[in-house]
N, C-alpha and C positions, 0 to 999 in steps of 0.2 A: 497599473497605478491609477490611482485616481486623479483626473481634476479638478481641481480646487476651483470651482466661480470665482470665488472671493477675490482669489488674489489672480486672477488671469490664467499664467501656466501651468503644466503638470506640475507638481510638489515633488520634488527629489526625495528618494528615500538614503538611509545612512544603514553600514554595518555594525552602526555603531551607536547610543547605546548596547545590547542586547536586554532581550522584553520588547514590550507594548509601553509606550513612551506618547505622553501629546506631543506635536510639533509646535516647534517653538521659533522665534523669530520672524523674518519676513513672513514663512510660511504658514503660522499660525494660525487657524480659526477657529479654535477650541470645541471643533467634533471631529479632527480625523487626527490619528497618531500613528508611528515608525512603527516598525515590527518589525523583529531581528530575530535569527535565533542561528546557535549555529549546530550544524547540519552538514556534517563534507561529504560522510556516504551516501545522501540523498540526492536524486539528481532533480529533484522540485517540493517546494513546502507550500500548504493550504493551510491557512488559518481561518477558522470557522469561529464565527462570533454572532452574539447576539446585539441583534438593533434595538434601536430607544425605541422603536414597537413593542419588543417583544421577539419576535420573530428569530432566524438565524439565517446568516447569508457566510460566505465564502469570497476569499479573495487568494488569488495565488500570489504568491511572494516573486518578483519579478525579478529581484535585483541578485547577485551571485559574485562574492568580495570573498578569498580565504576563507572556501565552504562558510561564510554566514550568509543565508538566504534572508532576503530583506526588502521591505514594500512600505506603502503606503494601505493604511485600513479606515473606514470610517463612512458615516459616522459610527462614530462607537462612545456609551456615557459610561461615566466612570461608575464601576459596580456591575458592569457587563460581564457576562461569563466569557471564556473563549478556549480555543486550542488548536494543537496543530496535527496535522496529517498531510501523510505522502503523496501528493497531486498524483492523480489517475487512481489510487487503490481505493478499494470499496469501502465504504461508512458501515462501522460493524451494527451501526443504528442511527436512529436522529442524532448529533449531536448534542441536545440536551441531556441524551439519555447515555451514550454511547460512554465509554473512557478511550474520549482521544490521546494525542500524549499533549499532556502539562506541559508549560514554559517553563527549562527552569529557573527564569528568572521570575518566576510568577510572584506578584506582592499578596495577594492572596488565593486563598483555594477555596471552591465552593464543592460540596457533597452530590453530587446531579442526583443518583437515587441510592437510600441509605441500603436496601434489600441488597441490591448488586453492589455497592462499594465504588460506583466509580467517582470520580473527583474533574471537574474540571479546573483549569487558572479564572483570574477574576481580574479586569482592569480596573487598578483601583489607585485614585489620585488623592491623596492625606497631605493638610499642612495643620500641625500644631504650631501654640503658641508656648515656646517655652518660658516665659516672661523670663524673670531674673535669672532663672535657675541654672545652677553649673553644675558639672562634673565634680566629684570631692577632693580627686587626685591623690590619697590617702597615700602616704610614701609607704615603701613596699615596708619599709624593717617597722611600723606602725602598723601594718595588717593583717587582722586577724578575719578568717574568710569562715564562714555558715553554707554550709551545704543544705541543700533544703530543695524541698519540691512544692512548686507552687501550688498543688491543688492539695497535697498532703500536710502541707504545713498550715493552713485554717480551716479544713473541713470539718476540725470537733472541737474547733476554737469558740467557746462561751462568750468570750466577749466580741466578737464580730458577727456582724448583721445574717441572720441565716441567709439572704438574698446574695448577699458579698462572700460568703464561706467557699473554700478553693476555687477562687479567680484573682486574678490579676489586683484587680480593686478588693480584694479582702487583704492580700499580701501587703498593701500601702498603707491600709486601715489604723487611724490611730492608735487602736490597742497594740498592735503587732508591731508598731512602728517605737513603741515605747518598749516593748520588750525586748528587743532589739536592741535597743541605746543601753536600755537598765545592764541588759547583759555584759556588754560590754565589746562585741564584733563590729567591724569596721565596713564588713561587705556581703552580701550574701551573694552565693554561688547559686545560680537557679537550672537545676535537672534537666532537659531540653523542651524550648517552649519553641523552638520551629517544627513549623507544622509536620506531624508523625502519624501514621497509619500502624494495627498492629498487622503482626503474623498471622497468617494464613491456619497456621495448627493450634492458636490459642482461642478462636470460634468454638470449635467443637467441647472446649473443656470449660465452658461458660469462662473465659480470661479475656486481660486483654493490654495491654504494654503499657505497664505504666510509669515506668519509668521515661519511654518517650526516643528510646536509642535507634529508631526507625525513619530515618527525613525523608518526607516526602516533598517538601516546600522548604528551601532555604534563604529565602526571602521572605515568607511568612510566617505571621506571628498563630500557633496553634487557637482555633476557633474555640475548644472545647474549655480550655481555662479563662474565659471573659465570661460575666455577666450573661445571666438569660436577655437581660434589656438590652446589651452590646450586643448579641447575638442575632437579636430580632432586628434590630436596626441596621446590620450591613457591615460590611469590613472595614470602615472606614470607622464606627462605631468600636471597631476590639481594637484599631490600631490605637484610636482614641485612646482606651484603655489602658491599652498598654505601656503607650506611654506617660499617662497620668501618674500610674503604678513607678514608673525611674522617677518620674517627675517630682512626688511626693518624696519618693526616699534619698533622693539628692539632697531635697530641700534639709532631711533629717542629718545628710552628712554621712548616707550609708551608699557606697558603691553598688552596683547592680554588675556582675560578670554571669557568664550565658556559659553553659555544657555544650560544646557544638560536635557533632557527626559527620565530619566531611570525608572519612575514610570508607564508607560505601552509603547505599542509598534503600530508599524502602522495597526496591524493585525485587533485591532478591536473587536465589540463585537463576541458571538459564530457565528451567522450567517453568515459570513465572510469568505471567503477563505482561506487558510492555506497559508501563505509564506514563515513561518519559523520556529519558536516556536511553534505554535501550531501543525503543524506536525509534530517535532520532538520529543514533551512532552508535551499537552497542558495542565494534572494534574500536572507537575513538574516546567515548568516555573510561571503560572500563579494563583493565590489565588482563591481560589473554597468554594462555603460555605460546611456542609453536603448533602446538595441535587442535588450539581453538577455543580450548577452555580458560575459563574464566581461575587467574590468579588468586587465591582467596588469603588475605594474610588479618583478617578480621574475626574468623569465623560466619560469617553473618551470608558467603556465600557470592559477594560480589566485590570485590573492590576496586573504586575509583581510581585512572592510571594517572599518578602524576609525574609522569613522565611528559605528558601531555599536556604542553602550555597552555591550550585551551580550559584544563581541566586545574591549571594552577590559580589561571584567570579568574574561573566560574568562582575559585573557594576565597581571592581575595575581595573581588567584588561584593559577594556574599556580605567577609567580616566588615568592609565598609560600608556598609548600607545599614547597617545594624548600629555602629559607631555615629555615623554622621544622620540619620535617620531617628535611631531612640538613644541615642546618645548612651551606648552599653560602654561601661569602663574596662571589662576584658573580658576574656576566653578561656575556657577551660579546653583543650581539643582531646578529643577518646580517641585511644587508638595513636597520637600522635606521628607513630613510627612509621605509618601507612603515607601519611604525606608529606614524608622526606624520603620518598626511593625512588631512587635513578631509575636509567635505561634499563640497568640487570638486575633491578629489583634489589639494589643494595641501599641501606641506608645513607644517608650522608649528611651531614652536620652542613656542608656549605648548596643544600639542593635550594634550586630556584623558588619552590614556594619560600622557604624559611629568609634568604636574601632579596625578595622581594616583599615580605613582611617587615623585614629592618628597614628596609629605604623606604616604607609609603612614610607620608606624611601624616595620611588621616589614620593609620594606626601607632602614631608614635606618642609614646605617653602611654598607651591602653595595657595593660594586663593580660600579657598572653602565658598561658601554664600549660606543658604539655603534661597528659599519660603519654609516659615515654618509656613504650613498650609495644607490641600486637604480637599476634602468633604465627606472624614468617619468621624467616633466617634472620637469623640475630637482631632479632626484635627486640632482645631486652636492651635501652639506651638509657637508663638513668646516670645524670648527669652529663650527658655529650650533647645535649643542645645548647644553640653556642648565645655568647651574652645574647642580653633584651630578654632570654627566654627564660622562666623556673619551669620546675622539673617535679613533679607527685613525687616524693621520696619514699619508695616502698620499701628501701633497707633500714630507712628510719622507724616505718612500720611495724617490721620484722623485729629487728632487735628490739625494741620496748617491748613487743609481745612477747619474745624467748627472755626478758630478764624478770617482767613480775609476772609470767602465765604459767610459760612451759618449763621454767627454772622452779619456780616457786613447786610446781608440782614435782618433780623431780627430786628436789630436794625433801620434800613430806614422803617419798616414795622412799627414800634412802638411797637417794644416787645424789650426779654432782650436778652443776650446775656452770653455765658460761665465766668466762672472766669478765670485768667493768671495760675491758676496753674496747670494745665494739658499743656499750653502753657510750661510753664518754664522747667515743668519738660524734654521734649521730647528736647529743648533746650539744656538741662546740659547732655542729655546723658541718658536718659531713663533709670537711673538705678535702678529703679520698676520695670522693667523687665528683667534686664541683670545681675545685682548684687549677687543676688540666686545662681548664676548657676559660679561666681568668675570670669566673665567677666568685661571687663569695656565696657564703650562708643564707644569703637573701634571694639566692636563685635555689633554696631548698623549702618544697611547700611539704610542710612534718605532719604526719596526719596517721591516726591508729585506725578509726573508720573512715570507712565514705561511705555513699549508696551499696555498694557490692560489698556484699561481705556482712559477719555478723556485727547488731549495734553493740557497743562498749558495754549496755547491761549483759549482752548474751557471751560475749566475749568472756565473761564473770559467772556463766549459768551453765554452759553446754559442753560437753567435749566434741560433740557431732553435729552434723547439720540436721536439721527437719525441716525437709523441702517438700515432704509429703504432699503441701496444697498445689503444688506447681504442677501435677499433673504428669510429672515425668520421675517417676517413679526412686526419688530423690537422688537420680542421677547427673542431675544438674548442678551448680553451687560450688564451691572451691572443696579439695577436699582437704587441704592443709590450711589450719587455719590457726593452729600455734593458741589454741584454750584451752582453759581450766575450768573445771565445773566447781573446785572446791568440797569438794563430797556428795554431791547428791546432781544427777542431770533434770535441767530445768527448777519450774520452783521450789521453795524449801521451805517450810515453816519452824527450824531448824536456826533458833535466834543466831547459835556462830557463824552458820555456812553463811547465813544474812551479812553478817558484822564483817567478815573476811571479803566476802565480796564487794559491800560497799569502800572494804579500804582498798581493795585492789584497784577499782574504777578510778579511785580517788589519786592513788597513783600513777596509773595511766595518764589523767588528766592533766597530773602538774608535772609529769616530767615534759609531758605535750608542751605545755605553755610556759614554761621556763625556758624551754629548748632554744639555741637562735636559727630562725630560720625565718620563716611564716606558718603560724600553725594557723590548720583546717580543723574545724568541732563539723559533726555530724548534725542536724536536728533532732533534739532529742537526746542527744547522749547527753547533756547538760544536766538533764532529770533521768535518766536512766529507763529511757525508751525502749521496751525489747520486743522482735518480730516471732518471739515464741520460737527462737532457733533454726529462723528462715534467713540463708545467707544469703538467698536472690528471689528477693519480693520484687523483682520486675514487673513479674505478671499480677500483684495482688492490689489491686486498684479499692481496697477496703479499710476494714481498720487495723488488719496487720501492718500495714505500712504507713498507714496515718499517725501523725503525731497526736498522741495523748495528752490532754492539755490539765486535767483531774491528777493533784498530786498526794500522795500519801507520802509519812512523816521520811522514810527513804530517799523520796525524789525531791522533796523538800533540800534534804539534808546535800545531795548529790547538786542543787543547783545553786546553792548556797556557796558550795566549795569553788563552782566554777564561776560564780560572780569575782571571789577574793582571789582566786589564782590570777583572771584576767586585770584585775586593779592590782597586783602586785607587778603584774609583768609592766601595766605602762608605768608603776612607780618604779620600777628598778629600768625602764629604759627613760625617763626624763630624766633621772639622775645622769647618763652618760653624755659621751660628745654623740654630735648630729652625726656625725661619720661611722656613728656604731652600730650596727658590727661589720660593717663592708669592708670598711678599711681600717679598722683600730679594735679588731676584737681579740679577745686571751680569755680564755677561762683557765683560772691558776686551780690546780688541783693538788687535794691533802689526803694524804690517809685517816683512819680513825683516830691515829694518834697527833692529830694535826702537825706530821712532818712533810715533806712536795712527796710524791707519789715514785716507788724505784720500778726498772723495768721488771722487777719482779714481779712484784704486788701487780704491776698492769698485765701480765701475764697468767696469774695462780689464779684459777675458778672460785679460789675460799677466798680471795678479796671479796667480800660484797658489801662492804662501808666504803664512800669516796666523799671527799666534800668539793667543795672546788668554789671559788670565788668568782662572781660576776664582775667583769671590770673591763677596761680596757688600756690599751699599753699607754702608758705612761701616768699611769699610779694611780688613775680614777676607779671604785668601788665601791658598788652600792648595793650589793646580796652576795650573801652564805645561804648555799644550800647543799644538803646534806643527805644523800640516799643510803638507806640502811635495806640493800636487799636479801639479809640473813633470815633467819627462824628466830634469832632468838634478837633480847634488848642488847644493845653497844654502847659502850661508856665513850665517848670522844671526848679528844679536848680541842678547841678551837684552835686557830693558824697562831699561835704566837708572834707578839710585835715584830721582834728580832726577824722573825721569819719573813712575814710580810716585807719586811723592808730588803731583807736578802731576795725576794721574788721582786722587787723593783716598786714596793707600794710605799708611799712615800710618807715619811713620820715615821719615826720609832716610839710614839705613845701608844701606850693601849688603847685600841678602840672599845666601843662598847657594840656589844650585838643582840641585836631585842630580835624577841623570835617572833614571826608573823604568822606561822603557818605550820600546821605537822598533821599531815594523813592521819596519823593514831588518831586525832581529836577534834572529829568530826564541829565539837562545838566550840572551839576554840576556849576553852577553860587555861592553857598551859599560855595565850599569846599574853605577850606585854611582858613577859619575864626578860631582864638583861643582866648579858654575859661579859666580861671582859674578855679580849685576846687573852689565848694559852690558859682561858678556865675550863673545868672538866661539864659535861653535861651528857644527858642521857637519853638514846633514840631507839623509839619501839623499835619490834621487830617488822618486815617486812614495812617500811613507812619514808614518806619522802618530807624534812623539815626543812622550815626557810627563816633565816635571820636578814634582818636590816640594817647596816652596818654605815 
């Protein structure tokens, strides 16, 4: 350890933070800082750092608490490289040059040489000023969430600065920040911006990950999405950054939620290099069966044991530093199911990460969403994450895609098609799933795309994947994916297959956004974005996976519909009570003949007319909507007074019902027409209409 002049005696060191930390207090001289890391299979740690010369010098970590090795280092200036290695084993090189193993609490990561790939950590000390600015706290049944990738979503954006275009500070940029509001979403969900490395086999095929599902750094903000001028100027420069990028988009009243990867790490399977973890504890970070090998319930070849408090610590630490640091309003966790298994590798709804996520302080309030699923033993957990948490709803997924894709085609085939009530159900809130666990509808996030998988126009264009660019001989990508081409694979110039398709999307959208839950839109699928029928543009860091920002009178037509869906949905939820739909939700359901729906009709596959009324219990209602998922047009009549009032709606006067909204009619030529209760009216085939009532 070092002495300190300054203050007379040797400086104690702490296990505690972990990382490279100044000291602070009595001790403080603002050039030497703690070091910690933990370490229990190592019997001594060195950390090599670079001095305010330039230079690199060495200190062994003296101090040894609950395998965290820990010292005193310095001087050291903030923007210093550094890392660690196993006291007495040989330097595979200079440590500038070398890949020691990374901290992983590192706050940033520096590139040491780009040819060889290695990376070292960066001590790096950042205070922003966030002057007024708050978190927006958007109540969850008000949240509609934008999936998007920071670098794809303005790299061919026209009205942002080409210097600003896929970085951080393009993403805040006032055009984008106005598109954003116009549109009408509450939060954007951002793809993974801690620091990511690709795979080792996407070199060779000129690729390279871009989607970002690789962490090498989970305290660092990724180098490659800031500014070249952030870049040049130092990590304190992208932290800047990045958080100007929350900073701005608070100020607009738009949440910022982060994709995080804490179910394994960039390291990879055994055969792999050491970066970090596994040099430091590759039995202690990582799940190992008895025979040594590495547990894999991710695919990806490694996954982190949280069985291992240390390993529960590292991932809450992480999301706190991120919360109380950039002030991120939630999480999206991949994989989810990887960081709730026990000793035996079973899932469990009450495991320590998830109960010590509900008790922090600094994450209560924040937005945590699991993928709640991976590919161990009964990996599939949708809906068993217990309150605080929502849940990706891939059944909600599913069924919308089997009732206007893989039904619609079936039925042009001359076969049958599903019944409404697995429709209905995912509708009201999928509480066959969420219910059990004493959630409501609000812990269901309803979503047709995401990242993975094809976008909503291709969902409309392909029956197949075309993963061709991906280099893996399009063995890669989901192979069930529940589309319809409509007649023809891929594009068409073919004005019906056009017209059928745009109303299919147009369906998908608004059953999405009428649904009660929280719906997720894709980037892109708002205009009718498509990857040329690539269902996993991970690797395509180009303009396959870039959003298009050039629209023709289709995409025009396609974002039009998702501006009015989304102002129809806050108009039919300010109409209700604040308690809706957690604790006061009904959707009253009709047949075409506007009579309440019998177990029959919810049962027969040739039901495909339901109306069902938006309301909640105790006589409040404010939308009729009406899915007509047949071939042909349906004469309905609306819910008659008498009826309404027999279902508990309160008046026995005729209401009137003005139509707002109908898939058939792209240009709203039919809105503004009104209906009394128990008047007849008439709904395309395949089309989803809305009254206001």
């Amino acid at each position: 350890m070092h002495p300190l002049s300054a203050h007379g005696p040797t400086a104690p060191s702490s296990e505690f933070p972990l990382g490279l930390h100044r000291l602070r207090g009595r001790w403080a001289d603002e050039i030497h800082a703690n070091a910690a890391v933990w370490a229990p299979s190592l019997a001594s740690v060195d950390v090599h750092y670079q001095t305010p010369t330039g230079g690199w010098t060495s200190e062994t970590l003296m101090g040894l608490d609950g395998g965290v090795h820990h010292g005193v280092v310095g001087p050291i200036a903030s923007g210093a490289s550094y890392a660690f290695w196993p006291t007495g084993e040989t330097l595979p090189a200079n440590p500038g040059e070398a890949q020691l193993l990374l901290d992983p609490y590192g706050r940033a990561i520096a590139v040491n040489d780009a040819a060889t790939a290695t990376h070292s950590s960066v001590f790096v000390e950042h205070s922003f000023d966030w002057g007024t600015s708050e978190r927006p706290r958007t109540p969850w049944r008000d949240t509609v969430v934008y999936e998007a990738h920071v670098k794809g979503l303005t790299q061919l954006h026209p009205d942002v600065p080409e210097k600003l275009r896929g970085t951080y500070a393009g993403l805040a940029h006032p055009a984008m920040v106005e598109y954003l509001l116009d549109l009408g979403v509450t939060a954007v969900e951002l793809l993974p911006v801690q620091f990511h490395i690709d795979e080792p086999h996407l070199e060779p095929l000129g690729l390279s990950n871009y989607w970002g599902y690789n962490t090498l750094g989970f305290f660092a903000a990724h180098t490659d999405y800031a500014t070249r001028q952030a870049q040049a100027a130092g990590p304190e420069a992208v932290l800047a950054e990045f958080k100007g990028m929350v900073k701005q988009l608070h100020e607009a009243g738009l949440e910022v939620l982060l994709d995080v990867v804490y179910n394994h790490t960039a390291e990879g399977p055994k055969d792999r290099p050491a970066l970090c973890w596994r040099g430091l504890g590759d039995s202690d970070y990582y799940r190992h069966d008895d025979a040594g090998r590495y547990v894999d319930t991710t695919g990806c070849g490694n996954s982190l044991d949280f069985s291992q408090p240390k390993v529960v610590e590292f991932a809450l630490d992480s999301l706190r530093y991120w919360v109380e640091e950039f002030q991120i309003d939630g999480f999206r966790f991949d994989l989810a199911v990887t960081l709730c298994r026990d000793e035996s590798n079973t899932f469990t709804p009450r495991h320590p990460f998830l109960v010590a996520a509900g008790a922090s302080r600094a994450l209560r309030g924040v937005k945590l969403i699991a993928e709640p699923w991976d590919i161990g033993p009964g990996g599939w957990q949708t809906g068993n994450f217990p309150h605080g948490w929502a849940d990706w709803n891939d059944g909600f997924r599913d069924t919308l895609k089997d009732f206007w894709l893989r039904d619609q085609a079936s039925l042009r085939a001359g076969g049958s098609a599903s019944s409404p009530g697995r429709l209905a159900g995912c509708l009201a809130g999928s509480s066959d799933s969420f219910a059990h666990t004493g959630r409501s509808p609000l812990a269901s996030v309803n979503f047709v795309t995401a990242h993975d998988g094809f976008t909503l126009a291709d969902l409309t264009m392909y029956d197949r994947k075309h993963n061709e660019a991906n280099g893996e001989g399009n063995r890669d990508g989901h192979g069930d994916n529940r589309t319809y081409n409509h007649g023809a694979e891929g594009r068409s110039e073919d004005e019906g297959i056009i017209a059928a398709r745009e109303q299919t999307a147009r369906n998908l959208m608004a059953s999405l956004l009428i649904s009660l839950g929280v719906p997720m839109i894709t980037a892109g699928d708002e205009f009718g974005r498509t990857q040329r029928g690539n269902n996993n543009a991970y690797c395509q860091d180009n303009e396959l996976a870039w959003v298009h920002w050039t629209r023709d009178a289709t995409a025009t037509r396609m974002l039009e519909t998702t501006r009015t869906l989304l102002t129809l949905r806050r108009d039919f939820l300010a109409g209700l009570p604040a308690g809706f739909p957690a604790r006061s939700s009904t959707l009253l359901w009709f047949s075409a003949s506007g009579l309440p729906m019998t177990p029959w009709e919810w049962d027969n596959p040739g039901t495909r007319t339901v109306q069902f009324l938006l309301g909640s219990q105790g006589g409040t209602v404010n939308g009729l909507v009406v899915i007509n998922g047949s071939l042909e047009a349906q004469r309905i009549h609306l819910p008659a007074a008498w009826i309404l009032q027999n279902q508990g709606i309160d008046g026995a006067q005729p209401r009137w019902f003005e139509r707002t909204f109908d898939s058939a009619d792209p240009e709203g030529e039919r809105n503004g027409a009104r209906l009394l209760s128990g008047e007849a009216d008439s709904v395309a085939a395949n089309s989803v209409s809305m009254y206001r009532c």
